[in-house]
C-alpha positions, 0 to 999 in steps of 0.5 A: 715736175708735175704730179701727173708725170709721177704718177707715170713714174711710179706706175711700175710700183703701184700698178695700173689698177691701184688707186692715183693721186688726183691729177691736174695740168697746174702749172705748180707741182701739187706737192708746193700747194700741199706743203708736203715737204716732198722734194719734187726734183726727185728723180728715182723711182723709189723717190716717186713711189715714197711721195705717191704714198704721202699723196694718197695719204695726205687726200684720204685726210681732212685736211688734205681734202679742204686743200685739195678744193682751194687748189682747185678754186685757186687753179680754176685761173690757171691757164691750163684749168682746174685739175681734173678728178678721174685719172687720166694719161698726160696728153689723153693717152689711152681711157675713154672719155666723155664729150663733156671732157673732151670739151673740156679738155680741148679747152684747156688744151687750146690756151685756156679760151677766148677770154684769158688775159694775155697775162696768164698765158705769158706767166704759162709760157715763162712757168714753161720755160723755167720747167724745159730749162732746168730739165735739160739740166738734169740730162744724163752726161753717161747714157750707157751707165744711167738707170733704164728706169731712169731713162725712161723717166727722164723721156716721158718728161722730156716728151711731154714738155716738147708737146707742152712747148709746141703749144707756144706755136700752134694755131690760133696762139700768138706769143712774144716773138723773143719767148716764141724763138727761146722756146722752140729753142730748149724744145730743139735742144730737148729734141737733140737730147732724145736723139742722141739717146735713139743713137746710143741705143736706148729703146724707150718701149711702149709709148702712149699716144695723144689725142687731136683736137678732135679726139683722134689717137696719134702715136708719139713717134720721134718721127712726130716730136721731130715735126713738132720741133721743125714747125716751131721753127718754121713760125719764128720770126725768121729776123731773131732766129736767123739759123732757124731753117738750119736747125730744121735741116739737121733734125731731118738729116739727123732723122734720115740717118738714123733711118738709113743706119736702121737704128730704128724702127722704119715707122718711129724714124722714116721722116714724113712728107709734113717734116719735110715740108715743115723744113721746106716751110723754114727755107722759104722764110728763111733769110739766108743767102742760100735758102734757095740751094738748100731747098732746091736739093731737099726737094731733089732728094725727095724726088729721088729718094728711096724709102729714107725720105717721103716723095714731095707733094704739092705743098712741097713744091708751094713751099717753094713757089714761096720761097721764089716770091719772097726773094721776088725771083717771079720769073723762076716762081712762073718756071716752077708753076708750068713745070707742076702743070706738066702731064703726070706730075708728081704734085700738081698745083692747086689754088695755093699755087696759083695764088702764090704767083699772083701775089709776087705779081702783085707785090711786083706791081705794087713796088713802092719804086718805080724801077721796080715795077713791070706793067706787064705782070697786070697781064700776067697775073690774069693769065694765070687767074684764067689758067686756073679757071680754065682747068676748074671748069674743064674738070666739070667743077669737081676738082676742089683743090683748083677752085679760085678762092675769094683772095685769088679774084681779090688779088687780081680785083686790087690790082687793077683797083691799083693800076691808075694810081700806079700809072701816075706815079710812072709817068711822073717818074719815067716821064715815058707815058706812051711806052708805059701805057703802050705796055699796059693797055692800048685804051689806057686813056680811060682815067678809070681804065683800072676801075672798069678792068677791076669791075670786069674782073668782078663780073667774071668772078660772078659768072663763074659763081652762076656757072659752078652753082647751076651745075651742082643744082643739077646734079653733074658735080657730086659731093665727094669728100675731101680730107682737110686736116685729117678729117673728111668733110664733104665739099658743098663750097662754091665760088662766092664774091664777097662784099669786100670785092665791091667795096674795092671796085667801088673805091677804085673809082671814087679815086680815078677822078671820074666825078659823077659818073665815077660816083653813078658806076659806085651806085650801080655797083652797090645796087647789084650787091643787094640784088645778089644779096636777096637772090642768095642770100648769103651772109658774104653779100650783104651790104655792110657801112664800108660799101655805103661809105664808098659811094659816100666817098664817090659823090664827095670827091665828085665835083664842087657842086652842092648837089652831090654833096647833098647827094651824100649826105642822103645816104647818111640818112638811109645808113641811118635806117639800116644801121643805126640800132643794129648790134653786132660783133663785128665793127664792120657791121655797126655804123660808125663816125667813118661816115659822118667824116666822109659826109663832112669832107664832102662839105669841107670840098665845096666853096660856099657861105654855108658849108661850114654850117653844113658840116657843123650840123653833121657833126651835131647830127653824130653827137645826138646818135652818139646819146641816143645808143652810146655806141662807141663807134658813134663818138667824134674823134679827131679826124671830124673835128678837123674836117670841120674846122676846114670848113671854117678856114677860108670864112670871116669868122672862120678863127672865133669858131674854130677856137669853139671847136677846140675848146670843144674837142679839149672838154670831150677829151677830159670826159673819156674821149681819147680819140677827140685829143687835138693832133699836130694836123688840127693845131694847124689847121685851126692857126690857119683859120685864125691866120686867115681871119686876121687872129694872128695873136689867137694863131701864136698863142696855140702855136706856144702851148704846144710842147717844143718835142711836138712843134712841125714847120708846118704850125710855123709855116701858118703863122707865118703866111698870117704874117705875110698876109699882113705884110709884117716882115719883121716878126716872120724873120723873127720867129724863122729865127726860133724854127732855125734854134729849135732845130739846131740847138734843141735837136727837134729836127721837125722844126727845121725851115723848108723852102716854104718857110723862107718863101712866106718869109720873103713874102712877109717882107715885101708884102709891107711898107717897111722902107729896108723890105727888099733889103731885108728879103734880098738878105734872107735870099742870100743866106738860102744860097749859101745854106744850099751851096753847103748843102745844109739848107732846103732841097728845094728853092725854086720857090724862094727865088719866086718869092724874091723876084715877086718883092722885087716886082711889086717894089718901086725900084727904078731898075726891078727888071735889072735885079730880078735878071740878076736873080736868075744869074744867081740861080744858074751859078747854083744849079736852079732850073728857072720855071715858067713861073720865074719867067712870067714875074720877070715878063711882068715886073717889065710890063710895069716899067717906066720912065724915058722912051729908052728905058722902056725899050729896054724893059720890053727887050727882056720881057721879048728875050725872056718869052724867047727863051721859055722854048730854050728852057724847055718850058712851054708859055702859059695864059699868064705868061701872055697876059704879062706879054699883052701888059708890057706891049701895050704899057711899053709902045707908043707906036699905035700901028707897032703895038697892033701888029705886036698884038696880033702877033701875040695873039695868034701865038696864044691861039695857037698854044691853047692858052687863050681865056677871057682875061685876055680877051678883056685886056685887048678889047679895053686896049683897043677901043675901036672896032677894026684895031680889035678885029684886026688883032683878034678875027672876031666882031665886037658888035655882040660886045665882048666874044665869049670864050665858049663860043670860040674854037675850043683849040684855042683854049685847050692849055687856058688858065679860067680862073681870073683870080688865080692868074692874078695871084700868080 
């Protein structure tokens, strides 16, 4: 017990005026520290008075003084502070007091300040716990026969260790969820204690008072321990303490009874509008099967109440709008909404009701499913932003509980920011494009359709910005107080767009695939924030690194020119000036490395033979800022060593200079550079690097110091497509086998070969000159099937036959078409869909037939039969598909007059898919050498040379594959 509570204790005895033992808030009784030898467990008043006389006694000395400051040095740590000399009441319960104390006391009382180790505070809280606990203990079993001094003793300890326990959940603390629940558990219990002993009659008198955080006296009813009690319920993780709305309802039905019994004072018992809407608060948390039943009949019970309970308000019915969100019934939260608009009701809605709604909208919206999704809530969320604007203006801007705060324009704002990226996850799920768009917008075409609503939801948050303030300039909206909290405060907020709206509009179209001109719209944009900036001034508007790294981000993903990316980098150099030497607490105002990595994946975008050089001089560029201010934003990490390897992946000398680049990162790592240690996505970049540049060896060896619990498919899938480059078969079966053990007999399941893996594979073995290859290749396709008739192997194996198909392809097999023919008889038998890829192999391993006329009859059948059945699959013939039709007309006819009505024919059908690029052109003007056989097939004059692609309709090539080389790779 601590001393300050017996000096309550022992006031009867000693008398308000006399002499007290200097009190503190140590958690530790003063008594262990003093070595007294008094038993503080003690709970008689005869007790008290004897250990409150050895106290004064023991302070009067010398030897009690000198203990008396190591007390107070040694509980200057404390998480409650040093214990003060002036006597003072538990909880500041009566006396005048200083500003100094005050503060000082608000300090203490608030967890001790903003820079105590979490330690302490959670030692506080056990300390706390262990006091609560053993004082449930000592509750008297026969209230009717225990001591009125007792009693009165046992609740003022009783109440003060419910207010000490209700700081664990009051604001701005964060304890451990577990100790959070346990506590607001023995202060439920302490609770329950002082209610029984209300019902059986026990009066506890005269009590003192508290004082809030801003030194204003609030009485210690039951009414306001029972809200301390039910607001720590409502802020426990509803998972660990799943009856806890439960708990909360009966404290309230107990308290309502009491009142209805008149076993009470009305003002001690009648429960107040804040418990109610505490319990209201549990419900909505709550994850109980009837919560909305439960809270649908307190709110009922309100309504109809007649002085036991307190009429609802609007926080009431917010409570609920909650709990409709959260079970995400938003059609009944929309229902509950109109019903508070109604004419003189009781509690009408106010920003917080509004944003509600707007936030189960968006979560709808945003659903990871698609079948949980609603395009229409895009509508109805600004139907309801505009409903609550509608009302702030008519009210002449001078209704400040409808003002839209900057979450409820940010909602709406990131919404629409979402709105492409979510269309294209429906239309790849649904397949149903125009209904889709047909329910979210007419003019939905637009790539960046999201990106200009969410910029036109911007702009109107801004009007209406201009609207509000003009009209206070002018005097036709007076600031009239509004009580917040308990206190008045006059109202001089207005509507006030913030950076962080920018930022969002401006990565809404960096991402809608806009290119340069998404990247222009992201300069514009950050131009009007520092022209709103400078005209107001205000702190929210001022353009910080995040809005320069969106139009950094805009002009890297823009195309693949060198022009923006060099774009970019220049505003680097201009972050440079604004940012660099700036110092500030918040990270968000520094510069950083965020966009050193942007520049440098802007780089890492372009194909050329100095991007690497580009972005390694970034990266050098970050390492010299980083020794010029020692800013630990400034330092390299992961992310930028990666980026800059990426650069190197695909150049000759790519794997020597990414190994550098390794040992580098390593050499950082070891000197205190946590974030520069090397992640599983940059081993495998830099195998890739080393693969591609024929360090195949260099490739295995980092792949081999990695520890076996940290390996992915993906580090083997780069060793072996270096394997495949290099046409060894062997190895890459040989280390399919190790991914095969890792994951079955060792258990690191991230291990395990995909349809890649087996794909490279096969690839390995028909890319060598090993004559048992296609042997080899068709043994691994068999072991794929019977793994995936067990369901045991990849999801996916399209690509696997792809693979086999290509072997048998480019292999000198007489009978190739014949076998890969046999290929799709076994991908039906299996349930494998054929694509237009398996399809265009087959069209060319026919076109590359030889042999007697009869054979080629034969081969240009299949290549004619498979080109019908593309149609049958309902797949669609690609450029690839009639480049392999051209081949294996012109390799497979002999009859010149046939082959040119073939031709034509083809050609025309090409013509008329969108499927014609220069590839096909040069075929048939080499095939044909004379004049009138070409413009006999095609319509077009060779007397220019060969007719350019641009300069024909752009009809014919709408569907055109214009990458030569990619076609051959297919």
């Amino acid at each position: 017990m601590l001393p300050h509570l017996l000096v309550r204790a022992g006031q009867s005895a000693v008398g308000r005026g006399g002499a007290a033992v200097r009190r503190g808030a140590h958690p530790r009784p003063l008594f262990e520290s003093c070595n007294l030898g008094c038993d503080p467990s003690s709970s008689t008043p005869r007790a008290h008075h004897a250990q409150l006389t050895a106290t004064r006694a023991f302070h009067r000395s010398a030897v009690g003084a000198r203990e008396w400051k190591d007390l107070q040095l040694e509980s200057s740590k404390s998480p409650d502070g040093p214990p003060q000399r002036r006597r003072q009441r538990p909880f500041d319960a009566g006396g005048r007091n200083d500003r100094r104390d005050n503060d000082r006391r608000k300090y203490w009382r608030d967890g001790g300040g903003p820079n105590r180790p979490r330690g302490d505070w959670q030692s506080y809280l056990s300390h706390l716990e262990q006091r609560a606990t053993d004082h449930v203990r000592r509750f008297p079993s026969d209230i009717s026969s225990a001591l009125p001094a007792t009693l009165a003793s046992w609740h003022r300890t009783t109440v003060e260790l419910i207010m000490l326990l209700s700081k664990a959940w009051g604001r701005g603390q964060r304890s451990d969820p577990k100790q959070l629940a346990t506590l607001v558990s023995l202060a439920d219990e302490l609770l329950g204690n002082v209610l029984r002993a209300k019902e059986e009659g026990f009066s506890d008198g005269e009590r003192g008072g508290v004082r809030n955080q801003r030194g204003r006296k609030e009485s210690l009813s039951t009414e306001v321990l029972c809200q301390s009690v039910a607001l720590g319920w409502s802020r426990c993780d509803p998972k660990l303490a799943k009856d806890a709305a439960r708990k909360a309802q009966r404290i309230l039905d107990r308290l309502e009874g009491m009142r209805s019994s008149g076993e009470a004072t009305a003002k001690d018992t009648t429960p107040s509008s804040k418990l109610c809407n505490h319990v209201l608060s549990c419900w909505a948390r709550s994850m109980d099967a009837d919560a909305v039943s439960h809270a649908n009949k307190l709110l009922e019970r309100m309504s109809n109440s007649q002085g036991t309970l307190a009429r609802p308000d609007t926080i009431s019915y917010n409570n609920l709008l909650t709990l409709y969100a959260n079970r995400g019934d938003v059609d009944a939260a929309r229902k509950l909404l109109r019903r508070m608009e109604r004419p003189n009701h009781q509690a009408p809605p106010d920003v917080y009701s509004y944003s509600i709604l707007m936030n189960a909208l968006q979560r709808r919206f945003t659903a990871s499913s698609a079948e949980d999704r609603d395009a229409k809530d895009l509508a109805r969320a600004e139907e309801v932003l505009s409903q609550m604007t509608t009302r702030y203006e008519r009210s002449g801007f001078r209704d400040g509980t409808l003002r839209p705060s900057n979450v409820t324009f940010g909602t709406m704002i990131s919404m629409y920011a979402q709105a492409d990226r979510i269309l294209k996850k429906d239309d790849q799920y649904w397949k149903k494009t125009r209904r889709w768009k047909a329910e979210v917008a007419s003019d939905r075409d637009n790539a960046a359709w999201g990106a200009t609503n969410a910029e036109r939801v911007l702009e109107w948050m801004i009007g209406l910005s201009d609207r509000e303030r003009r009209s206070k300039e002018s005097g036709d909206v007076p600031e009239t107080p509004m009580q917040r909290d308990g206190a008045f405060h006059h109202d001089k907020e207005v509507i006030q767009p913030s950076s962080f709206h920018f930022v969002t509009v401006m990565d809404a179209y960096a991402k809608a695939g806009k290119g340069v001109e998404g990247a222009r719209q992201c300069e514009k944009l950050l131009r009007r924030l520092e022209s709103l900036h400078e005209k107001h001034g205000y702190p929210e508007l001022q353009p910080n690194p995040i809005c320069y790294g969106a139009v950094i981000d805009a002009w890297a993903k823009a195309d693949n020119e060198y022009a923006t990316a060099e774009h970019a980098e220049s505003y680097l150099d201009k972050m440079e000036e604004l940012f660099l030497h700036r110092k500030s607490p918040n990270p968000k105002e520094m510069l950083s490395n965020v966009v050193y990595n942007l520049v440098i994946d802007a780089w890492s975008r372009r194909s050329g033979s100095d991007t690497p050089e580009r972005a390694e001089r970034v990266l050098r560029r970050l390492v010299d800022k980083y020794e010029l201010t020692k800013s630990r934003f400034l330092r390299p990490d992961v992310i930028t060593y990666t980026a800059v390897m990426k650069t190197h992946v695909n150049h000759p000398d790519g794997g020597r200079k990414v190994l550098k680049l390794l040992d580098e990162m390593n050499a950082q790592y070891k000197e205190g550079n946590v974030k520069a240690q090397p992640d599983s996505m940059t081993l495998a970049v830099a195998m890739d690097a080393c693969a591609k540049s024929g360090l195949t060896e260099e490739a295995e060896r980092i792949l081999w110091e990695v520890d076996d619990s940290k390996k992915t498919n993906v580090m083997f899938n780069t060793i072996l497509a270096g394997y495949k480059t290099e046409g060894r078969g062997n190895e890459a079966e040989a280390l399919l086998r190790k991914m095969v053990a890792l994951s079955d007999e060792a258990g690191w399941k991230r291990c395990s070969p995909d349809g890649i893996s087996y794909a490279l594979c096969i690839e390995a073995w028909g890319n060598g000159k090993d004559p048992n290859r296609v042997s080899g290749a068709m043994t691994l396709l068999d072991e794929v099937i019977d793994l995936h008739k067990k369901r045991d192997g990849p999801v996916s194996i399209d690509s696997i036959f792809i693979a086999a198909a290509l072997c048998l392809a480019e292999s000198d097999y007489p009978d190739r078409e014949h076998r890969i023919l046999d290929l799709f008889v076994k991908m039906e038998d299996i349930g494998c869909e054929p694509s237009v890829v398996s399809f265009n192999i087959l069209i060319k391993a026919c076109g590359k037939a030889d042999g007697d006329e009869m054979a080629k009859m034969d081969a240009l059948w299949i290549a004619t039969s498979a080109f019908d059945s593309l149609a049958e699959a309902g797949l669609k013939a690609d450029s690839i598909t009639y480049v392999g039709m051209m081949h294996a007309v012109i390799n497979l006819m002999d009859d010149t007059k046939e082959k040119v009505d073939t031709l034509q024919a083809f050609f025309r059908r090409c013509c008329d898919d969108g499927c014609l690029n220069e590839w096909i052109l040069d075929i048939l003007a080499g095939a044909l050498p004379e004049e009138h056989q070409f413009s006999y097939v095609t319509g077009l004059s060779q007397k220019k040379g060969t007719p350019k692609l641009k300069s024909l309709p752009a009809g014919w090539r709408r569907r055109s594959s214009e990458d030569r080389a990619r076609s051959e790779d297919r």
